[in-house]
N, C-alpha and C positions, 0 to 999 in steps of 0.2 A: 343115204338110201338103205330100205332095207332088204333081207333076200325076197320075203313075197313079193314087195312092188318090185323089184329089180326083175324078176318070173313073169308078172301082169306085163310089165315094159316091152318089157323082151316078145312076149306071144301076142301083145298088142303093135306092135312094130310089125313084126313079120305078116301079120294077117292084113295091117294096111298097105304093106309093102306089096302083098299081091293083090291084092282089089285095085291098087292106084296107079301101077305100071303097068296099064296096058299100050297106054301109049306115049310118047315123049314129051306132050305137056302133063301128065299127070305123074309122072315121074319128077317132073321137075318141081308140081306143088308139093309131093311127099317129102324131096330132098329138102326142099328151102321152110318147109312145116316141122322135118325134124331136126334141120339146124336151128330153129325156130328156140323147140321145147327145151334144146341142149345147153341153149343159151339161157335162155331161162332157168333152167338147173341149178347151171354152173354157176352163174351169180348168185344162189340161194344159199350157197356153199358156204365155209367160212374158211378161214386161211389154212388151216390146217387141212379139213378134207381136202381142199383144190391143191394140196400139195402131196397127198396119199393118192387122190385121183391121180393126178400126173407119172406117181413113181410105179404106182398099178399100170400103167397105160404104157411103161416104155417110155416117158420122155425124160430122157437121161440127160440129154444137153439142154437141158430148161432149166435156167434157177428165177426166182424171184426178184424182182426188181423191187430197189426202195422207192420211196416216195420220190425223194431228190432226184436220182435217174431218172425219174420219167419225167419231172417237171422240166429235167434238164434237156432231155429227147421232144419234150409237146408238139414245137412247131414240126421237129420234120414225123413222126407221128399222122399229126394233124393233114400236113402235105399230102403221107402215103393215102390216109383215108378219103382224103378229095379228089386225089387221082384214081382210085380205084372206083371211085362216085362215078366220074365222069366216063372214064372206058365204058361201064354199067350202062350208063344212059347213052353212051356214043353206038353200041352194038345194041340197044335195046332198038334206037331211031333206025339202024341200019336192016335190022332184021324185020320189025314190026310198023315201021311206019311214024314211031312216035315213041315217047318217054311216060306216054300216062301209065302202064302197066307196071313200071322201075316203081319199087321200093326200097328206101333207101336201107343199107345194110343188109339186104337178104342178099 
């Protein structure tokens, strides 16, 4: 990132941030639009940035995982993210009627 877009970012956020929270569905498109972009980012990264990100950010108790550890972790990984699927769609049916609106990973 650099400082002018990091400036555009920043004054382009806040200015969507007020247009889109008036009320608590559009607050909730903003939040899950700007986890959205975040994610998008952060994958565009390479290892290195996403490791000066992190040390800028405060996350002191985060290191790196190897490949091995995670391949070692997959299933139960895999587990958390299926169950966090399901609650997602279990409170989506519960509040809204149905699961069509649930996107998976927002």
């Amino acid at each position: 990132f650099n400082a002018s877009g990091t400036t555009r970012d920043a004054t382009s956020h806040f200015l969507l941030r007020l247009a889109s929270c008036r009320s608590a569905d559009q607050r909730k498109w903003f939040v899950q639009n700007e986890l959205e972009l975040f994610k998008y980012r952060f994958k565009q990264l390479d290892t290195n940035a996403k490791i000066e990100f992190m040390k800028d950010n405060d996350f002191k108790t985060y290191s790196t995982v190897s490949s091995k550890e995670c391949a070692a972790h997959a299933a139960e990984l895999r587990d958390i993210l299926e169950s966090d699927f399901e609650f997602k769609k279990s409170m989506s049916e519960k509040f809204h009627g149905s699961s069509e609106k649930l996107i998976y990973g927002a």
